[in-house]
N, C-alpha and C positions, 0 to 999 in steps of 0.2 A: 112521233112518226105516224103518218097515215096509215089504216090498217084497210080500207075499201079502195079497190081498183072497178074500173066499168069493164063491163064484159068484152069491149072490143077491145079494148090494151090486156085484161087476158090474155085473149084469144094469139094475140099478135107479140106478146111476151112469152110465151108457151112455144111458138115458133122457131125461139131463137136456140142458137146453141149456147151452153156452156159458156164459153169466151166472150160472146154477144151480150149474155143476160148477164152479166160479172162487168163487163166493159161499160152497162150501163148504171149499174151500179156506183159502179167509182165516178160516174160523170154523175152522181147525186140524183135521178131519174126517181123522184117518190115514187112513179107506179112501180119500177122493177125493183126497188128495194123495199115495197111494199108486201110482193109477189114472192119474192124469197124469203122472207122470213114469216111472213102471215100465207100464204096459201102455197106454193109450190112444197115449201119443205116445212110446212109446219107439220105436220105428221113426224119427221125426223128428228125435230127440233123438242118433240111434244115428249116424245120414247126416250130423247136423249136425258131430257130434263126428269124425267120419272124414272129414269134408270141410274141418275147421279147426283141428283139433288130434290127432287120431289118431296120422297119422304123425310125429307128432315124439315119441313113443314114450309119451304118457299115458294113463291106464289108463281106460277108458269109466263105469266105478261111481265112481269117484272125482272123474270131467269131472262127472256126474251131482249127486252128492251137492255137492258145490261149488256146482253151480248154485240147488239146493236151499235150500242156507245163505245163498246171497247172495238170492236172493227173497224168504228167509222174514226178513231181515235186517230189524230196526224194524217190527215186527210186518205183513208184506210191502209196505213201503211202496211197493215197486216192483211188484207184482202189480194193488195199489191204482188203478196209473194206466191198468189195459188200460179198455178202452169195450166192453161189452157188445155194444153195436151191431153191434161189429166179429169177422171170426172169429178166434180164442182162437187154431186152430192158427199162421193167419197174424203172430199178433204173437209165440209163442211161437216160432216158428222165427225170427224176427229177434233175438228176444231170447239165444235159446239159440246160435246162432251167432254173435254179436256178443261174447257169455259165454268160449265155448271159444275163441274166437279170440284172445281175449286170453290164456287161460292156456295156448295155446300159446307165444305169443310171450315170455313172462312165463321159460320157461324153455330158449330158446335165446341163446345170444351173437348180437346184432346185427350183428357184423363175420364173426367163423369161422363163422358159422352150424354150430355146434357143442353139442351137449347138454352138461349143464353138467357131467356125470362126465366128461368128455375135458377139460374145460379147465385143470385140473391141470397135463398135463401140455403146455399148448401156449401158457400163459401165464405169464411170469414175474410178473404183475401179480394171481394168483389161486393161491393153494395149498390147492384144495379149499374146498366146501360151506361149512365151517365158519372157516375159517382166510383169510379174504379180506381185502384188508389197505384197513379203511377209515381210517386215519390222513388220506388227502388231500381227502375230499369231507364238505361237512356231512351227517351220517347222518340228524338231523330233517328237512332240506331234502327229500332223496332218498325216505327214506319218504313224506313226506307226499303224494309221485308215484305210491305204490303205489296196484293199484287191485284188489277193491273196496275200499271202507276199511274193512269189517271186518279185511283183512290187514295195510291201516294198522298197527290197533291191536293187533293178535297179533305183527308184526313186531317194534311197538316193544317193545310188553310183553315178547319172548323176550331182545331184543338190546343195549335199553336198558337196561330195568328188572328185567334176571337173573330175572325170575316164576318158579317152576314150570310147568311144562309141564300138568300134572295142573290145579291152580286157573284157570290161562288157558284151558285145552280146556274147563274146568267152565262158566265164567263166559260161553264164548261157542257154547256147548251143541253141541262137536264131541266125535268122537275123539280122543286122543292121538295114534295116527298121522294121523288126519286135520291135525293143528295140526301136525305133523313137515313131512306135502305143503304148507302152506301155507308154512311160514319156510323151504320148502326154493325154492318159486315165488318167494316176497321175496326172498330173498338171491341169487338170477338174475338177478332186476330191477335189485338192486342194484350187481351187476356189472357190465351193462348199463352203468347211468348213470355208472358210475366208468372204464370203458374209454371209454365218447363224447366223457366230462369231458377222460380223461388225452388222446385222440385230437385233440381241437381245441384243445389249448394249444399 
């Protein structure tokens, strides 16, 4: 996603209403979805991501672009449901908060409250990122809990069905690293659900 707009589509983006600058949105307009996420509401976007996931050590352009991919997900079917009526800032700050709030959570341990490069070493039950031992929890059950569900399906695609990384990031029009920070947030979650699983039996 383009993050530079020229000053006269600014200018002429800044004009619009609500309903207008969101209308072009959904018609795909790189400069106005440029414009909302990197300059009109980065301010809100910035408070929202430091106020719900910041400090659990995620990076701001990557809380951002996340957000991005999940709104624009099924040609924005979620942007689809704001109401004109209504102020754009006010729904997008619920929405954007509600966003990072999750992918903060997404990659701490629920018990150590622990980022998930420490837990290596403080669980016998996890030997790193890639090496987490799901032999005891159904893994379709567990994903299917991932949330959004585009990570659903990048999670399974990476951990199920051995995909390339390259065809999967293609298919669901990210980065490579980008798809790395997503199965690196599933397989947190996944931790999650397999320490609460192993905890309550």
């Amino acid at each position: 996603m383009a993050h530079s707009i020229g000053r006269s589509s600014s200018d002429d983006l800044a004009a619009l209403s609500d309903g207008q600058l969101v209308a072009r949105v959904l018609a795909n307009d790189e400069d106005a979805i440029a414009y909302v996420f990197y300059h009109k509401y980065a301010s809100l976007l910035k408070l929202n991501a430091q106020k719900a996931a910041a400090h659990k050590g995620l990076a701001y352009d990557d809380l951002v672009q996340d957000l991005y991919l999940y709104l624009n997900q099924n040609d924005w079917e979620k942007l689809r449901k704001y109401d004109p009526k209504y102020s754009f800032a006010s729904w997008f700050t619920v929405i954007s908060y509600r966003f990072f709030k999750d992918c903060g959570r997404s990659l701490i341990d629920s018990t150590n409250n622990l980022p998930m490069d420490d837990l290596g070493d403080k669980c016998e039950l996890v030997a790193g990122t890639d090496k987490i031992s799901l032999m005891m929890m159904d893994i379709k059950k567990a994903i299917g809990k991932l949330k959004p569900p585009r990570d659903q399906k990048i999670v399974e695609a990476l951990l199920l069905n051995e995909e390339e990384p390259a065809d999967v990031a293609k298919e669901y029009g990210v980065t490579v690293d980008n798809l790395y920070n997503i199965k690196r947030r599933g397989i947190a979650k996944l931790v999650q659900l397999h320490l609460k699983d192993y905890q309550d039996k």
